[in-house]
Residue, then its C-alpha position, 0 to 999 in steps of 0.5 A: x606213549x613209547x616216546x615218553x618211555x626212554x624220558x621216563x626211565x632217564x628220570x627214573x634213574x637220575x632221581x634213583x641215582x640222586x638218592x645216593x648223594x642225598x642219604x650219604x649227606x644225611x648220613x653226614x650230618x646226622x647218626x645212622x639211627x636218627x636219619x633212619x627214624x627219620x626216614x621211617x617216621x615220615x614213611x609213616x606219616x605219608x602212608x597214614x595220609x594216603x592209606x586212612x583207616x576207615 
């Protein structure tokens, strides 16, 4: 378990740090408000799937 651990904060933060290059070529491609209603849309629609009312 404590080898995984200095593998699993790398990954952490090259996927944290990636997110950086992604928003800034959504943001490059699209206004700030469709990418935002974008990200918040699929927001949404990965947490109605997961979190179903019962």
């Amino acid at each position: 378990m404590r080898r995984l651990a200095p593998v699993a904060l790398f990954s952490i933060t090259v996927i944290w740090g990636w997110t950086f290059v992604l928003v800034t070529e959504g943001m490059e491609l699209v206004g700030p408000f469709t990418f935002l209603a974008a990200r918040f849309a699929l927001a949404f629609l990965l947490l109605a799937l997961l979190l179903p009312i019962a």
